[in-house]
C-alpha positions as CSV (number, residue, x, y, z in Angstrom):
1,X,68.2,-6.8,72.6
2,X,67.5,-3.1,73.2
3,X,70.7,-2.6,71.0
4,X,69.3,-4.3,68.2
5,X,66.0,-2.8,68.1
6,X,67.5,0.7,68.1
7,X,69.5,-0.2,65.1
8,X,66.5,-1.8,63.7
9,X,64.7,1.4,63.5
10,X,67.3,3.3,63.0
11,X,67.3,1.6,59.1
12,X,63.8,1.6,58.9
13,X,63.8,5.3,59.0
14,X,66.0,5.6,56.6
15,X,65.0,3.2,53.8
16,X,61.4,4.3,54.2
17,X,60.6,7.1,51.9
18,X,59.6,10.3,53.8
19,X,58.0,13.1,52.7
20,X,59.9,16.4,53.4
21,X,57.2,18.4,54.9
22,X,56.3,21.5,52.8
23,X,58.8,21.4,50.3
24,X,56.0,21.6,47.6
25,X,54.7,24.6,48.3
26,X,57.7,26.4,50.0
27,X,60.9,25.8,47.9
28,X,61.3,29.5,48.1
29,X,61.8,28.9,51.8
30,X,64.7,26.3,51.0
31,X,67.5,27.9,49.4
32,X,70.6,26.7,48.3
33,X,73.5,27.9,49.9
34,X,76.6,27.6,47.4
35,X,81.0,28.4,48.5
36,X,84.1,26.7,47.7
37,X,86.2,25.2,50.5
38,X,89.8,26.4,50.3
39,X,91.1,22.9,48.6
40,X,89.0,23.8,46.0
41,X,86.0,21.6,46.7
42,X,82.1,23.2,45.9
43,X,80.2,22.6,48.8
44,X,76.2,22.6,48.2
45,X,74.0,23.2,50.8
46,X,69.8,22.9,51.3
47,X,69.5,23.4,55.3
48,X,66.1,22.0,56.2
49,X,64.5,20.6,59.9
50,X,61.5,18.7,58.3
51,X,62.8,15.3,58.9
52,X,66.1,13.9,61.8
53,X,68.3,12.9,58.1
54,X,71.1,14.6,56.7
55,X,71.9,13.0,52.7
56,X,75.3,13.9,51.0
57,X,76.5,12.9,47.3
58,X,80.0,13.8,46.5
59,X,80.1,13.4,42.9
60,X,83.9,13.6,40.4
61,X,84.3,14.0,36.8
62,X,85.0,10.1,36.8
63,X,82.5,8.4,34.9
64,X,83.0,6.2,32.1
65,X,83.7,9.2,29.4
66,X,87.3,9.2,30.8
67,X,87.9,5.6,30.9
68,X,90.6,4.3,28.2
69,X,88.9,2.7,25.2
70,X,91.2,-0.8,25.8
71,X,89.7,-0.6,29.6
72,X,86.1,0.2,29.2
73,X,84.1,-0.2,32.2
74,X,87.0,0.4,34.5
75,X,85.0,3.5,36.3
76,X,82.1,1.2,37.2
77,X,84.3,-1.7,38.2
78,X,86.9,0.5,40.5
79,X,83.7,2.4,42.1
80,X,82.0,-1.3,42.5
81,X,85.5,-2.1,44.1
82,X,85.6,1.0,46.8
83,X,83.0,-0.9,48.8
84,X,84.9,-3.5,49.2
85,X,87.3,-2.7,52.2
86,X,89.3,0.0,53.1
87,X,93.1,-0.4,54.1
88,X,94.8,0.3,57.4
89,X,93.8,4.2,58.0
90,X,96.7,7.1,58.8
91,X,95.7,7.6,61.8
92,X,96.3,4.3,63.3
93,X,93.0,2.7,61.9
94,X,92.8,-1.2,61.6
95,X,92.0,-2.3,58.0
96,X,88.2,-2.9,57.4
97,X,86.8,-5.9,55.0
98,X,83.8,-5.8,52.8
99,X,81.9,-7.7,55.9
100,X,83.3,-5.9,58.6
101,X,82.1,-2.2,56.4
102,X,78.7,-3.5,56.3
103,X,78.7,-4.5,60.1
104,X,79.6,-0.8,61.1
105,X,77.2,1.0,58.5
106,X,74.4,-1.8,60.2
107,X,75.6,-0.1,63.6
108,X,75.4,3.4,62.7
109,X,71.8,2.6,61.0
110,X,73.4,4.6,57.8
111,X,74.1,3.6,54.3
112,X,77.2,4.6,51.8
113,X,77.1,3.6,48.0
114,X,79.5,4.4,45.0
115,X,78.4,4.1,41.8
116,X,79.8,5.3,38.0
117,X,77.9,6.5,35.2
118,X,79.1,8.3,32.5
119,X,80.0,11.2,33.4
120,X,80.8,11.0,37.0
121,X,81.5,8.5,40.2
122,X,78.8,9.6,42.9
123,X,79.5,8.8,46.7
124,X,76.4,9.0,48.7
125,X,75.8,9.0,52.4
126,X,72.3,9.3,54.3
127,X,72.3,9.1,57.8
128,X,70.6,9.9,61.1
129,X,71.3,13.9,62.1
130,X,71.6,12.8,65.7
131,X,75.6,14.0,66.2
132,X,76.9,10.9,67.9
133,X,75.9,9.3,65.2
134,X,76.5,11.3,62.2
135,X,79.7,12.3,62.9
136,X,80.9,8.8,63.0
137,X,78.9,8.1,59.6
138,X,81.0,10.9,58.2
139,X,84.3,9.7,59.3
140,X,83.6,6.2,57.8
141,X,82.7,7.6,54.8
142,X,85.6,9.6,54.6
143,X,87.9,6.0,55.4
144,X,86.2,4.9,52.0
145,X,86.4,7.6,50.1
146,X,89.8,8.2,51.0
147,X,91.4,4.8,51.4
148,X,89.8,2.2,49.4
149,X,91.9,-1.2,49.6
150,X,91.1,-2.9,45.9
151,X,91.6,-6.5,47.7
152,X,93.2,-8.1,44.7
153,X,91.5,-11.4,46.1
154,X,87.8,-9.6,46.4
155,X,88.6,-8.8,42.2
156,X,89.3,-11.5,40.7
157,X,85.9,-13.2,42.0
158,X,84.7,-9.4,41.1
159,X,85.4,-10.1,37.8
160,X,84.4,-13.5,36.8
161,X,81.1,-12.2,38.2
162,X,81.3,-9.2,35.9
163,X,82.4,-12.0,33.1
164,X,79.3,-14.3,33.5
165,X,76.8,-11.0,33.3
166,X,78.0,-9.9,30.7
167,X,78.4,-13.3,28.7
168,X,74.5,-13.8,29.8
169,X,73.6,-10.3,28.7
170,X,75.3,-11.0,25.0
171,X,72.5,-13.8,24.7
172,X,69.9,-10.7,25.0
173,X,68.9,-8.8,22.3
174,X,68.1,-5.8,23.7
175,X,71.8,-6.3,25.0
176,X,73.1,-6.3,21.7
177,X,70.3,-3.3,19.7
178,X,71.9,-1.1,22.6
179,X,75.5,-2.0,22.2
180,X,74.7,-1.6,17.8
181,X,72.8,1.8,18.5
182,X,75.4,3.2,20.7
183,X,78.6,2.5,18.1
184,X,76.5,4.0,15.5
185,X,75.4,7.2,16.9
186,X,78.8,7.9,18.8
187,X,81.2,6.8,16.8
188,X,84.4,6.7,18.8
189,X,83.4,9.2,21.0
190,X,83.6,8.0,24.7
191,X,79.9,7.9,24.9
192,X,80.0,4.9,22.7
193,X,82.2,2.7,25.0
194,X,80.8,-0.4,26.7
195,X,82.7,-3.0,29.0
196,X,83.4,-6.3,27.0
197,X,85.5,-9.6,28.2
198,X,88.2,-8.3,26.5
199,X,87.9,-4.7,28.1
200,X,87.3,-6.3,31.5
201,X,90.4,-8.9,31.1
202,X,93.0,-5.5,30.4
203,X,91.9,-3.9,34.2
204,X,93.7,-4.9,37.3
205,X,93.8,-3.4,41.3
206,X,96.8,-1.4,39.8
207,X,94.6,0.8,37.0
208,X,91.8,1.3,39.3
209,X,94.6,2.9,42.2
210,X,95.9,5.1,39.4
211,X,92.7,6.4,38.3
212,X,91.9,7.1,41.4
213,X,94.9,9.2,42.2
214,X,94.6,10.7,38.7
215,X,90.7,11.9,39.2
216,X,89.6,11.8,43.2
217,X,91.0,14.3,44.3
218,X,89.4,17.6,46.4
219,X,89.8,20.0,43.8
220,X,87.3,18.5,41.5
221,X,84.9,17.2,43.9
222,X,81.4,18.8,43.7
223,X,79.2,18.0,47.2
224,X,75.8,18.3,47.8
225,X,74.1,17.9,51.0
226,X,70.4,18.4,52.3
227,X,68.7,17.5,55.7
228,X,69.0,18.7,59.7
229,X,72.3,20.7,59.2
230,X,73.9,24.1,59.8
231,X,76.4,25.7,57.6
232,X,79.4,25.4,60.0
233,X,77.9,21.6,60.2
234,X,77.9,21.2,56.5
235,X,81.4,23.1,56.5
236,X,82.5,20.3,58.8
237,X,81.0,17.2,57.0
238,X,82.5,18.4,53.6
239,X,86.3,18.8,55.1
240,X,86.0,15.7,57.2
241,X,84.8,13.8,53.5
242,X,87.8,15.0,51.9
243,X,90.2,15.0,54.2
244,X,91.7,11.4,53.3
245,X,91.9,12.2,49.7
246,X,95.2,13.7,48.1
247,X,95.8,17.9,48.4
248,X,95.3,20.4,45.7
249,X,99.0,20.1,44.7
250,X,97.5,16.8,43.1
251,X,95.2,18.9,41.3
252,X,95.9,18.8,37.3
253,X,93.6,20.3,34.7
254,X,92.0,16.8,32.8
255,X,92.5,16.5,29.4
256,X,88.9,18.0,27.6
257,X,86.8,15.7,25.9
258,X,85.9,16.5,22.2
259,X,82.1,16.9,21.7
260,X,79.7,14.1,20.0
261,X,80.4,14.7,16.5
262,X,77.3,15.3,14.6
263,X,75.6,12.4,12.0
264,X,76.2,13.2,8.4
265,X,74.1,10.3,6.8
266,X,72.0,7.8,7.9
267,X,72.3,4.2,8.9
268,X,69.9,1.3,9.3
269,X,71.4,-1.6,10.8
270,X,69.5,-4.8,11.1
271,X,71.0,-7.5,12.9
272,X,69.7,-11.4,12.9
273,X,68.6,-12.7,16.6
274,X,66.4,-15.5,17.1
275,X,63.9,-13.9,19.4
276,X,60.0,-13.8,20.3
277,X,60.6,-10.0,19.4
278,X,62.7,-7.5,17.4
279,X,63.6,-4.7,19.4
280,X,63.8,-1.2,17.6
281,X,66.4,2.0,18.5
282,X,65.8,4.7,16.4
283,X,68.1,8.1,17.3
284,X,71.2,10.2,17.1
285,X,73.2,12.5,19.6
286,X,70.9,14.6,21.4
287,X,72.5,18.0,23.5
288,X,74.3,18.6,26.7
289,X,72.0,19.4,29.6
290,X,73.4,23.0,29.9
291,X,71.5,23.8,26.4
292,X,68.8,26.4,26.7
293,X,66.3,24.7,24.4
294,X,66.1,22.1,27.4
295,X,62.8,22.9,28.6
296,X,61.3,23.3,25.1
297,X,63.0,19.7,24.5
298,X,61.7,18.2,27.7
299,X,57.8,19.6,27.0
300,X,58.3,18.5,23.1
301,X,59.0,15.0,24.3
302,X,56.6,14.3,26.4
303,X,54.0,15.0,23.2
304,X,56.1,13.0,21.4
305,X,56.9,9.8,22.9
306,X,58.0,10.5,26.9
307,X,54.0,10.7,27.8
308,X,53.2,7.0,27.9
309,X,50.1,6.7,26.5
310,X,48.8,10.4,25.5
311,X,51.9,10.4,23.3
312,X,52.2,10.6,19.5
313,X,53.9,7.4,18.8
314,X,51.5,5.1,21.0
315,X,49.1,6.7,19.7
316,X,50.0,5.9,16.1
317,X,52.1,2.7,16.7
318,X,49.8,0.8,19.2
319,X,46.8,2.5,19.7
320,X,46.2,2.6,15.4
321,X,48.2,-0.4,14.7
322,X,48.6,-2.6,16.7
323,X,52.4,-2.9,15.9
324,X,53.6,-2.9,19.7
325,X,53.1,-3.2,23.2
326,X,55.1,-0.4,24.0
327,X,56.8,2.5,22.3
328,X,59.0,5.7,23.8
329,X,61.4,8.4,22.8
330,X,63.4,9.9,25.1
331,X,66.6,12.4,25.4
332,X,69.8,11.4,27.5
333,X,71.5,14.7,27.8
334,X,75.1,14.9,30.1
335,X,78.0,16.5,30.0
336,X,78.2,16.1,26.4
337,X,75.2,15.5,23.8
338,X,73.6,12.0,25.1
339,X,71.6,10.1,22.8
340,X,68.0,10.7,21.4
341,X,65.8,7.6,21.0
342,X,63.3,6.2,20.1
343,X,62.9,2.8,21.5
344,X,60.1,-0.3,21.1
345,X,59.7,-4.1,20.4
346,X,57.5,-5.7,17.8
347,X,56.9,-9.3,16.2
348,X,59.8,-9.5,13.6
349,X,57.3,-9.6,10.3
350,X,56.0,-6.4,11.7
351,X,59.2,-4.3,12.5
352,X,59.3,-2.5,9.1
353,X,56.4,-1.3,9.3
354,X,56.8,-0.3,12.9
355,X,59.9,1.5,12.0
356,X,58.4,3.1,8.4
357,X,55.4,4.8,11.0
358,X,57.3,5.5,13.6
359,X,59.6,7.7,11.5
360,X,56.6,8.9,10.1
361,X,55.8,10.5,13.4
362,X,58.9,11.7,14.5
363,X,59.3,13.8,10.9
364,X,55.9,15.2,11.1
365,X,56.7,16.3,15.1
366,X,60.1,17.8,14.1
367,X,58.6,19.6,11.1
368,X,55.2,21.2,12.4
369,X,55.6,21.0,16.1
370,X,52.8,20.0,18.9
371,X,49.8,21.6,19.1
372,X,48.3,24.1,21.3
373,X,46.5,21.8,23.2
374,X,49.0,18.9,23.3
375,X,51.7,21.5,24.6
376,X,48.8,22.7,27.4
377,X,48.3,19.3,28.2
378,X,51.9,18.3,28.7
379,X,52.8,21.4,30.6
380,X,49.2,20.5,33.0
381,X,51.3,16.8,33.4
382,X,54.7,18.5,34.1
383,X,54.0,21.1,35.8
384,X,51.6,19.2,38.3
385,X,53.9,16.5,38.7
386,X,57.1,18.7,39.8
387,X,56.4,18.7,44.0
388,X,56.1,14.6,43.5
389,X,60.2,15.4,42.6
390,X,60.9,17.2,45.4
391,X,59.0,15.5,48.0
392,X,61.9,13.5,49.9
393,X,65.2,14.3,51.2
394,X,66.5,11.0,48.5
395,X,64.7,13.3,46.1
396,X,66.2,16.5,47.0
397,X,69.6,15.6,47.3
398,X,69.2,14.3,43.7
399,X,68.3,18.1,42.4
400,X,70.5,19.4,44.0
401,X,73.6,17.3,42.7
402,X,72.3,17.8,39.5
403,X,72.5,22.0,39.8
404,X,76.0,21.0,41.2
405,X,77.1,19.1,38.4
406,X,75.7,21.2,35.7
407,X,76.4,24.4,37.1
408,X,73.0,25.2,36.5
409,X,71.7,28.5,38.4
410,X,71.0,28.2,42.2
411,X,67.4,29.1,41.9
412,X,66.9,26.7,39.0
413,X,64.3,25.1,41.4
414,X,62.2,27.9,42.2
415,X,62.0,29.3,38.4
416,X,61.8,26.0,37.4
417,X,58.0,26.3,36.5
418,X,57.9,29.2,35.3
419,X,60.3,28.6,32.6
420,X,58.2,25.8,31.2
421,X,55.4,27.8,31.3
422,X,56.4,30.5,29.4
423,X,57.7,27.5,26.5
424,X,55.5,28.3,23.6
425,X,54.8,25.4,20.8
426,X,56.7,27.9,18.4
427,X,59.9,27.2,20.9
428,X,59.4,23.6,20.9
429,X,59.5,23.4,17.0
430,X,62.4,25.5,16.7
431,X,64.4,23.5,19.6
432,X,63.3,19.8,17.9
433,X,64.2,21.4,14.5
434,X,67.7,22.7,15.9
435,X,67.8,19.3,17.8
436,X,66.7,17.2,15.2
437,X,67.5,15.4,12.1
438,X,64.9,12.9,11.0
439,X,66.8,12.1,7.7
440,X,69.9,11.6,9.0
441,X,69.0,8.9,12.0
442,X,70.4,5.8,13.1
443,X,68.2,3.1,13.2
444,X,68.9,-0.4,14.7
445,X,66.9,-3.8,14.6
446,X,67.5,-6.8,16.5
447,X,65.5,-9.7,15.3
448,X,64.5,-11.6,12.1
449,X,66.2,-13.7,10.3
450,X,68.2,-11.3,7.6
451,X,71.5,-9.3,8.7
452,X,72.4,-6.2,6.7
453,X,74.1,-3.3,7.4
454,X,73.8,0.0,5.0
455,X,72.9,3.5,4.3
456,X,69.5,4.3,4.2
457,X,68.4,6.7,1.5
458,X,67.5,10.1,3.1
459,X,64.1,10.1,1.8
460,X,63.5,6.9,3.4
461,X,64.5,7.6,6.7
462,X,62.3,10.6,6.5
463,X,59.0,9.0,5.0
């Protein structure tokens, strides 16, 4: 009994959400500590006492931007398949199924999830600090990481899962605006790839084992960690995570990934669904999160469309007109140029005029810019809001991957507020007008009773 209620709490302090003491006022006081482990590995490190947990996300250039077109969705499904079991270990291990993992991560009170997005496969880790039990959190991590068993059995009932989502989500249409919007604004860029039956049908255990010999490996792996550790610990966690994975003479340079090629005319696409609602996407690429207009663009949003209800486009499409519910725009940047959008859902004899405003709007914001006191009020919303990001260890861990992954500067946290407030409304027209081309959008709608597909003339898509 005693045993059980010790591995009781031990979860409930770890799923709760816990403030990190301090960290709003005192990110100064939390630096990152940044070196490269001689396999080749970058090790990221935020020391801090406030709270007994230590979270780590190992994070590879494996997403879905370097999946093969005939195999879409095999980085999601072969991360989805690494939780699964883990084979016989090298040093003398037994095997471990999908039920016995999640007996021994119930025992240590810790938790381990891979996922894929699209530009990398993320391992993350949170457990107690407490040694004894850390260090045996680490070393079953590393048995995952490092020896993943793709039960052939475990896929095949994997994928006629997979098969019956996605067959349900084709019967959506937001399911199929998304899958329209994306094919139009990428083009045959990776970006644009989404897992079909036919994708899913061409992956076996064999291509997942090869991709992960092919991109998993030390050399490329980018590791951030934040809680109740020193250096020498972190040092420690990072070469006992990697040390099941192949050695730097593994290490190749990947093949580079053309950019998101640029729209040269625009497209309105409107596709016949019987549904209660049309649903709208309105966009084109956007810009890699390394671009320096990225502030400018984040502040410029939020007037736009990102600010719920103090936003342009409710303003103008629901508060005015009644034409939605709800209406956003939003940018997706990543390692490459991720999608802008503009994204709502109207009654389908309303969704040209829905669209005619609402590229109205967007025009007018690209050409003349917010305001003085829209820009104030966003940076006031922004600026106020950025402790609530850094308030947890979850939430930490999660800014400091993404300086990792970006190579963005190591005190990107502590000038962070600074830089948006020195964005004037001058730098958020010029970054929307670099950004930006109204007249040259893609625009999807799923709904109605007509399908059509065709160019739109530029001064249409620009009314």
């Amino acid at each position: 009994m005693q045993n059980t209620l010790m591995k009781t709490a031990r979860r409930a302090l770890l799923a709760g959400v816990v403030a990190v003491a301090g960290i709003s006022g005192a990110q100064a006081a939390l630096p990152i500590q940044h070196w490269t482990l001689a396999n080749g590995a970058k090790i990221y490190l935020v020391s801090t006492n406030a709270l007994p947990i230590v979270d780590a996300q190992l994070d590879f250039d494996a997403g879905s931007r370097r999946d093969p077109a005939a195999q879409a969705g095999l980085a999601s499904v072969t991360a989805t398949m690494v939780e699964k079991g883990v084979r016989a270990g090298r040093n003398g291990e037994p095997a471990l199924d999908q039920n016995a993992l999640g007996e021994a991560w119930a025992d240590l009170g810790a938790s381990f999830d891979v996922s894929a997005g699209t530009d990398r496969t993320s391992y993350s880790l949170r457990s107690l600090s407490d040694p004894a039990l850390l260090n045996k959190a680490v070393a079953l991590a590393a048995r995952e990481i490092g020896e993943p068993s793709f039960p052939e059995d475990v896929w095949q009932r994997e994928r006629e899962r997979i098969n019956a989502a996605i067959k349900e989500a084709n019967t959506k249409p937001a399911t199929v605006a998304g899958r329209a919007f994306a094919a139009d604004v990428y083009g045959v860029h990776p970006y644009g790839q989404e897992v079909k039956e036919e994708t899913l049908a061409r992956i076996d255990t064999a291509a997942m084992r090869q991709r992960y010999q092919q991109l998993i490996v030390p050399c490329r792996a980018k590791l951030s960690i934040v809680g109740a550790v020193t250096r020498a610990e972190a040092e420690t966690i990072a070469t006992t995570l990697l040390s099941r994975l192949p050695g730097p003479e593994a290490c190749t340079p990947l093949p580079a990934i053309a950019p998101v090629a640029a729209l040269t005319a625009p497209k309105d696409e409107r596709i016949a669904f019987d549904s209660a609602q049309a649903h709208v996407l309105i966009g084109q690429p956007g810009y890699p999160r390394k671009d320096p207009d990225h502030f400018a663009l984040t502040l410029g949003n939020y007037v736009l469309g990102g600010g719920g209800f103090v936003s342009r486009l409710m303003n103008e499409v629901r508060e005015k007109r009644g034409l939605t519910y709800s209406i956003y725009s939003g940018f997706a940047p990543g390692l490459e140029a991720g999608a802008f959008r503009v994204g709502f859902q109207t009654r389908p004899d309303q969704a040209e005029e829905a669209v005619k405003v609402s590229r109205e709007v967007l025009a007018k914001f690209v050409a003349e810019g917010p305001t003085a006191a829209e820009l104030k009020a966003a940076k006031d919303n922004l600026i106020g809001g950025f402790p609530l990001l850094l308030d947890s260890n979850r939430k930490l861990i999660g800014n400091v991957a993404n300086i990792a992954w970006h190579d963005l500067p190591l005190d990107y946290l502590d000038t962070w507020t600074a830089r948006m407030n020195a964005v004037t409304a001058a730098d958020v027209k010029a970054a929307f007008q670099r950004k930006l081309q109204p007249e040259r959008m893609v625009t999807v709608v799923v709904g109605g009773k007509e399908a059509k597909t065709a160019k739109a003339q530029p001064q249409t898509a620009s009314q």
